[in-house]
N, C-alpha and C positions, 0 to 999 in steps of 0.2 A: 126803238124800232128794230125790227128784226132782219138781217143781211138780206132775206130774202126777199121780201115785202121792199126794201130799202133797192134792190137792185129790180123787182117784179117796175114800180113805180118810177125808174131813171129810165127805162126801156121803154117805158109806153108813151111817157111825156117825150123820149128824145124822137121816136117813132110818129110821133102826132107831130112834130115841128117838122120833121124832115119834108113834110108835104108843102111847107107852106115857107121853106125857106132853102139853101143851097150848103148842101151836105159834103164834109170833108171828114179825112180821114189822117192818123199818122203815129207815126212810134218814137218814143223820147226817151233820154235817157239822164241823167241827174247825179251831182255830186253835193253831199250834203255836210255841215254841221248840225249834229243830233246831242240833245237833251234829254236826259232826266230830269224831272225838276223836284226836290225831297228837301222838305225843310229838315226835314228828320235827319238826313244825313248832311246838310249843310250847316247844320251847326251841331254838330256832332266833332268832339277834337279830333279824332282818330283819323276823319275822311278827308281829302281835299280832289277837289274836283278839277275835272283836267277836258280841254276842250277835245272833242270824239268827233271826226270823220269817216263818216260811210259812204256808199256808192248806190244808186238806186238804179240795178244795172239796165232795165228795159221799162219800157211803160207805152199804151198803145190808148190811143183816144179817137173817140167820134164824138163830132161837131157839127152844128147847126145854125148860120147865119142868116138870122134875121131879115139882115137891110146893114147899112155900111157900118154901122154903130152896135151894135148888139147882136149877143149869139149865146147860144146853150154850148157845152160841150162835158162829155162823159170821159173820165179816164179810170184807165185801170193800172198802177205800177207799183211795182214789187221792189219795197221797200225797206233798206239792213236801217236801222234803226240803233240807241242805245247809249252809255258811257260808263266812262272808266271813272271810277272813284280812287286814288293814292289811297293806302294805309300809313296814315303816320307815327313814329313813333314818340316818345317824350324829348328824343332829341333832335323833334321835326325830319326825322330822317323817312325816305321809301324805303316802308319795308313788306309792301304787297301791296294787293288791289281787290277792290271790289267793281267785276265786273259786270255790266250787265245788257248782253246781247238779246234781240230782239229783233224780228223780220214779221213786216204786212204786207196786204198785199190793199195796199189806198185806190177808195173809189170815190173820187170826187166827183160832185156837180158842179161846177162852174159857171157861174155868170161872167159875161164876156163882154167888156164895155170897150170899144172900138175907136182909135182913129178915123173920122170921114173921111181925109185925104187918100187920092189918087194916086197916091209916092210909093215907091217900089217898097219903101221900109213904113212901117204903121206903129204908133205903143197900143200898148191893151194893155188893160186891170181888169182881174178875175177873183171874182170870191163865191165862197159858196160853203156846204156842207160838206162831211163824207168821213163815209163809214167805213174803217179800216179792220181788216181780220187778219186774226192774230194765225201765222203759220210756224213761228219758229221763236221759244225765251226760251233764258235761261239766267238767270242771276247766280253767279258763282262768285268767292271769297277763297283768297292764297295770302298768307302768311309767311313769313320768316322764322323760323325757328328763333328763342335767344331772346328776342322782340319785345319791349317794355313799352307798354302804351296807357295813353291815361284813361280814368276809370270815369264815364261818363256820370255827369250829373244825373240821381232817380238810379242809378241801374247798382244790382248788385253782383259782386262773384257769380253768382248762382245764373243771376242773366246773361252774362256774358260767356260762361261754359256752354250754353246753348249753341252759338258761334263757332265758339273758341273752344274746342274739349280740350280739357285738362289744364286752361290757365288758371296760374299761383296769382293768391293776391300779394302783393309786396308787402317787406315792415308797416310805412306811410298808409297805408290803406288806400290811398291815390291813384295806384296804377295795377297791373298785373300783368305778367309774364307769359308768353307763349314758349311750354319748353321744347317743342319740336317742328318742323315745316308742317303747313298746313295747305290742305286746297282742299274744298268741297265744293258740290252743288248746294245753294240755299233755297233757290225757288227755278221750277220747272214748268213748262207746258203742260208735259206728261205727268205732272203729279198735280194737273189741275189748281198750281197757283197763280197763273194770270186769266186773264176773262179775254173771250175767245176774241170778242169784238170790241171796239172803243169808237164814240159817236166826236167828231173833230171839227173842226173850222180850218177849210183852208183859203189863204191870196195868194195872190202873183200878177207883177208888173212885167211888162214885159215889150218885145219887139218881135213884129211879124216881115221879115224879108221877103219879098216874092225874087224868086228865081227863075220861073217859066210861065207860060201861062196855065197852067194847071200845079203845081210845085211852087211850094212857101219851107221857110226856116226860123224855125220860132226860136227866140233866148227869151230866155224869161227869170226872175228870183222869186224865190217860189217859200213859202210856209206855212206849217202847219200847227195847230194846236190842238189836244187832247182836252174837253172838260169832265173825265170820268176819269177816277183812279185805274191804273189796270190791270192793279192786282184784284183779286177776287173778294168775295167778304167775307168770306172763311179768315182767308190770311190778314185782313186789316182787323176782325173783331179779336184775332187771335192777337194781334199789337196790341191794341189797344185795353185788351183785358191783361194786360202786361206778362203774356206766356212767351213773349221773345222778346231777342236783346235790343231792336230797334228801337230809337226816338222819335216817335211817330210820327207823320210828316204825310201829309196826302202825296201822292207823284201825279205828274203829267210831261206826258212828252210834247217836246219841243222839234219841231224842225226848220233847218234857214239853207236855201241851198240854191244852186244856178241849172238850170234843167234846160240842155238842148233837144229839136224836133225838128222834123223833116215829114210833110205834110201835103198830100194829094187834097186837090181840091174839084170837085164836080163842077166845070163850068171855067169861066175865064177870070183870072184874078185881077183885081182892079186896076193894076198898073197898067195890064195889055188889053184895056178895050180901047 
């Protein structure tokens, strides 16, 4: 589905509820543990994965309550995504990183399944669809100069100067040598190798605090999953016809994270009728 059609069709359904249920508003903001998930590089010797924190600095939603138990709600938040892969070497040593940064801007539907109680504090479970666009990658790779690393199973010299210019292969044939510091970009936006969109599954459990009679405080743990690679097919048919050094490996982002909000509601919230 296309962003447009995908955002034409959350506007009209959230617009057609709005009639027939009591509409709120509010802005959240999110700290996250974020995934890559690449079999390719997880069992690749060279890489070790390292747990990545990002910040999801703003996000602004509208919502629509049903009745005490169920509600629609749209969000829109702009989200740093991404992780750090270590470069190891033969003597398990860091000696650089494969990093790979990435920013959307997530639009979830959510289904909103409600506390009935009257209590100033509510839980709710949310899930639903949403379609995340791509506004900022970059997959870059830094080296140590000096660097002896092992020589992945399937790949040759020749694959691996792709990466790596100018690394020696050793006596052993095992490993090969980086003779100088290294840092480049691998995959870019601007060079058209990620896909602009990614179709996702997101939950979240969470607690709704009323604080006035109009004014709530939402906590929530919140996640998300990618079922599309979101590199492009250019760059995965280019893996897999074995024109680059990768072990191919589908990717999918991951996210797990705690998201607070602060929330105007149209009408009087249940605590204070």
């Amino acid at each position: 589905m296309k962003p447009k059609n995908y955002l034409i069709g959350c506007f009209i359904f959230m617009l057609a509820g709005s009639a027939f249920g009591q509409v709120h508003f509010g802005a959240t903001t999110a700290y996250n543990a974020t995934f890559v998930l690449d079999k390719g590089l997880s069992e690749d010797p060279r890489y070790n994965s390292t747990y990545t924190y990002q910040i999801a600095p703003i996000g602004f939603n509208f919502g629509v309550d049903f009745g005490r138990k169920f509600g629609l709600q749209l969000e829109s938040i702009l989200s740093n995504q991404g992780q750090i892969y270590e470069l190891i070497d033969i003597a398990e040593q860091v000696k650089g990183q494969r990093k790979i940064d990435l920013q959307y801007i997530n639009l979830p539907l959510m289904m909103k399944f409600m506390g009935g109680g009257n209590g100033k504090a509510r839980t709710n479970f949310n899930f639903g669809p949403q379609m995340s666009i791509l506004t900022k990658a970059v997959e870059s790779l830094q080296a140590d100069g000096g660097s002896e690393f092992a020589l992945p199973e399937g790949l040759t010299i020749e694959d691996i100067r792709q990466d790596f210019p100018g690394a020696e292969l050793s006596n052993s044939g095992t490993s090969y040598t980086i003779p100088s510091d290294l840092k480049e970009d691998l995959l870019t936006k601007e060079a058209n190798n990620f896909k602009n969109t990614e179709f996702q599954l997101a939950a979240a459990f969470g607690l709704d605090l009323d604080l006035s009679k109009h004014i709530y405080l939402s906590a929530q743990v919140r996640a998300n999953y990618s079922l599309t690679d979101m590199r492009n097919g250019d760059v995965i048919d280019k893996i897999k016809n074995g024109n680059a050094s990768d072990i191919f490996g589908s990717r999918a982002n991951l996210l797990v994270g705690v998201q607070l909000g602060l929330h105007y509601y149209f009408g009087t919230l249940r605590s204070f009728k």
